[in-house]
Legacy VTK file of the C-alpha trace (Angstrom):
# vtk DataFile Version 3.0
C-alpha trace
ASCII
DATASET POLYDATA
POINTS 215 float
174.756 114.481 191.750
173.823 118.368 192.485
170.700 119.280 193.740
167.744 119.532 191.213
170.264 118.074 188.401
167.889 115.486 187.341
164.780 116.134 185.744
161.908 114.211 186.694
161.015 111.387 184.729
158.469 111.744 181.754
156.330 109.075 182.946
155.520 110.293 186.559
155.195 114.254 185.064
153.893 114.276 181.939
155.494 116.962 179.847
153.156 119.740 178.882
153.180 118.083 175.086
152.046 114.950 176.417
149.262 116.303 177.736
147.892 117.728 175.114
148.438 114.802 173.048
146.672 112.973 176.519
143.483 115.302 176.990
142.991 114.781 172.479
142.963 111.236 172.698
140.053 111.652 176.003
138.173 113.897 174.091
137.787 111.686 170.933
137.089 108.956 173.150
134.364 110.928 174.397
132.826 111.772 171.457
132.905 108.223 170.069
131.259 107.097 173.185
128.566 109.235 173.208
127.676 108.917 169.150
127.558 105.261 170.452
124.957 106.176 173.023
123.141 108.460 171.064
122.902 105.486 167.819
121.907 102.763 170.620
119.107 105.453 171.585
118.049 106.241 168.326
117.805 102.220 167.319
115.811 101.864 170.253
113.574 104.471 169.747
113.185 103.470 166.512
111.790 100.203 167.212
107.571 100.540 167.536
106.377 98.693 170.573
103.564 98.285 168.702
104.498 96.184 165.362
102.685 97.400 162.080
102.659 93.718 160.746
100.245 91.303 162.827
99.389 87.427 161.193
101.237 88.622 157.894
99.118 91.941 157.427
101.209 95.170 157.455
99.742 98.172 158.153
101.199 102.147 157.989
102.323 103.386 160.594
101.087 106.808 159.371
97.806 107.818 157.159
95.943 110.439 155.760
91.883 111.218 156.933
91.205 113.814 154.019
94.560 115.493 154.819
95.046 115.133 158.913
97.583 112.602 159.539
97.007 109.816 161.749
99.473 107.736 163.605
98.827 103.857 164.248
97.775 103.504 167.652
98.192 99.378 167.671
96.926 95.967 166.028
94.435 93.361 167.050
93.277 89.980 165.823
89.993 88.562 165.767
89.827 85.308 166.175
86.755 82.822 166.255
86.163 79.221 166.785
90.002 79.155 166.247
89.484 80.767 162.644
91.226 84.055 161.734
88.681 85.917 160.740
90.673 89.634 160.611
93.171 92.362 161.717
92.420 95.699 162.795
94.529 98.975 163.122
92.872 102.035 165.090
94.415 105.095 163.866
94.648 108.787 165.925
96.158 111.807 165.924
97.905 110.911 168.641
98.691 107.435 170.461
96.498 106.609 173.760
95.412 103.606 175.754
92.384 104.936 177.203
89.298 103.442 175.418
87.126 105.964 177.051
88.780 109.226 175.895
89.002 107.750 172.336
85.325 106.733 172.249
84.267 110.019 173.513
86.797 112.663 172.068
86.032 114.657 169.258
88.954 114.261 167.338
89.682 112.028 163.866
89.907 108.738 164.423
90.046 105.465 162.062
89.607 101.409 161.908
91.278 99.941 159.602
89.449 96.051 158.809
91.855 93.572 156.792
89.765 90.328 156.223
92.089 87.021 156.451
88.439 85.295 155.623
85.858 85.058 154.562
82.537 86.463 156.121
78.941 86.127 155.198
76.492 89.245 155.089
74.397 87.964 157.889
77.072 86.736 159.827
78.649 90.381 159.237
75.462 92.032 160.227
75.159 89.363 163.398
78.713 90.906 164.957
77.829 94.230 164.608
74.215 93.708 165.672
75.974 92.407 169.178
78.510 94.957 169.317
75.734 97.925 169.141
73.649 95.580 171.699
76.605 96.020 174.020
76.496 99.963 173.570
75.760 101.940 176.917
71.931 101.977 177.345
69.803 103.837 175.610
72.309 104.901 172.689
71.001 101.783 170.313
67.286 103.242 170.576
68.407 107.184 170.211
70.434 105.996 166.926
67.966 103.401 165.790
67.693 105.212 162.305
71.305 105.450 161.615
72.018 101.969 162.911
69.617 100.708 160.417
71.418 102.472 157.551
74.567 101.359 158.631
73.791 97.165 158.359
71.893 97.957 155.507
74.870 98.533 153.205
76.870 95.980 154.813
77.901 93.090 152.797
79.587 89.389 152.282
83.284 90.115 152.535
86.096 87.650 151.386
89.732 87.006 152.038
91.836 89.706 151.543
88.985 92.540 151.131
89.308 95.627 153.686
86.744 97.600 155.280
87.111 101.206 156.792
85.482 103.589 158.907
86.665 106.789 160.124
85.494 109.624 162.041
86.043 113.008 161.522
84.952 116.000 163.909
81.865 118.548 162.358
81.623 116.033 158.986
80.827 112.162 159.427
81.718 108.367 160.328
82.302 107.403 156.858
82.596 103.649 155.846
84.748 102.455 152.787
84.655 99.064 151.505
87.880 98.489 149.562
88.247 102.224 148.715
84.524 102.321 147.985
82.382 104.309 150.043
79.383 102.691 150.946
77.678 105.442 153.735
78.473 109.047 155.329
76.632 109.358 158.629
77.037 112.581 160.343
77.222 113.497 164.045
79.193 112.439 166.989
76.958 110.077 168.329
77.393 107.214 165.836
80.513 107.791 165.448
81.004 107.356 169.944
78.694 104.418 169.082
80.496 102.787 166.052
83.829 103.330 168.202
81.998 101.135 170.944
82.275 98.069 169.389
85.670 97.839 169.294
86.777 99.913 172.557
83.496 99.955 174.688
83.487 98.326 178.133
81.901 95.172 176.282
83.637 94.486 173.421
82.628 91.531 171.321
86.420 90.651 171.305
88.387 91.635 174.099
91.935 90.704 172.711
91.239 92.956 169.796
90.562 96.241 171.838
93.719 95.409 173.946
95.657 95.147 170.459
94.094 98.084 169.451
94.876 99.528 172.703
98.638 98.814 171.916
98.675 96.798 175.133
LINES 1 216
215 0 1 2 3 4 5 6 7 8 9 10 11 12 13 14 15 16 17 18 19 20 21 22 23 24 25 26 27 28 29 30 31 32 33 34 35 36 37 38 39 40 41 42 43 44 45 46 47 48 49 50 51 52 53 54 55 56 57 58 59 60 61 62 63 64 65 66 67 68 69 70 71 72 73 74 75 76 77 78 79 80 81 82 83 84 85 86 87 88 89 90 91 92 93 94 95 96 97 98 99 100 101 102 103 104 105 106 107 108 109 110 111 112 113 114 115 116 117 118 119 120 121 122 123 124 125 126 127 128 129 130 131 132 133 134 135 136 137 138 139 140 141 142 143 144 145 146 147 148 149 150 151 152 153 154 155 156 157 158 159 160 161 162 163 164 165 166 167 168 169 170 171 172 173 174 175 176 177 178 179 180 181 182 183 184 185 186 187 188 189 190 191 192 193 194 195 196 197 198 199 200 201 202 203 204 205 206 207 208 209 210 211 212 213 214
């Protein structure tokens, strides 16, 4: 055998063709792997931590306040005596979890009432009577005239009907009763106030305002 006569085998040293066929067949590898990262990502992503369906009522995720969109923030439900009584959606511009800067920022903002039963007109104007009690002092007496407006055009609601009241900066807190509007009242203040009863340090439920909360 002379020196150097045999070549060295194909499977230790890869011929240069080899290779290339070698570093091809990495590279698509590669690419399939990371589109199969990049789905998983996208499918998780995808998935809101905060479901827009809560005991059967679906809400958007996204909605229109006289053309500002609004992004669901989360879902609570109000329960009493074991009874269902509604869901809620509080809609913003953009998500947060602090009760405080919602209540107090002077941005668009929206609650979103679906009944799941019904509720008399004085037991309507009862909650919201202890909600504004539970206000930080002195904001029920400095708002006494628009508080009284407010109960005044509430009503008995039934299964299935929705309520709505949203805020928007340098216009009103304006409350819709299945698409009707039933009363503009302008300022921050009420609106802060409104905001309360839901998302104030005393909440008449506290398991909606963590829903709402998206916690």
């Amino acid at each position: 055998m002379q020196p150097g006569g045999n070549k060295p085998s194909g499977l230790l040293f890869p011929s240069p063709c080899y290779h290339r066929v070698s570093s091809r067949s990495e590279e698509i590898h590669m690419r399939k792997t990371t589109l199969a990262f990049a789905l998983a990502a996208l499918l998780l992503f995808a998935v809101d931590v905060h479901p827009a369906t809560l005991n059967g009522i679906t809400m958007p995720d996204t909605v229109q306040a006289r053309g500002i969109p609004l992004v669901l923030n989360g879902m609570g439900l109000r329960t009493r005596f074991g009874f269902k009584i509604y869901v809620a959606g509080l809609y913003l511009q953009q998500k947060s979890a602090d009760p405080d800067a919602i209540i107090n920022a002077d941005a668009p903002k929206r609650i979103l009432m679906q009944f799941t039963r019904g509720v008399s007109k004085s037991q309507m104007t009862e909650a919201f009577n202890h909600g504004f009690d539970n206000s930080p002092p002195g904001a029920r007496d400095a708002l006494k005239a628009e508080i009284d407006r407010f109960l005044g055009q509430l009503d008995t609601v039934h299964e299935g009907d929705q309520m709505m009241f949203t805020y928007l900066p340098g216009t009103d807190t304006n409350f819709l009763m299945n698409g009707g509007e039933k009363l503009a009242i302008p300022g921050l203040p009420f609106g802060r106030l409104l905001f309360s009863v839901w998302l104030g340090p005393r909440p008449a439920a506290p398991e909606v305002k963590k829903g709402l909360l998206g916690q």
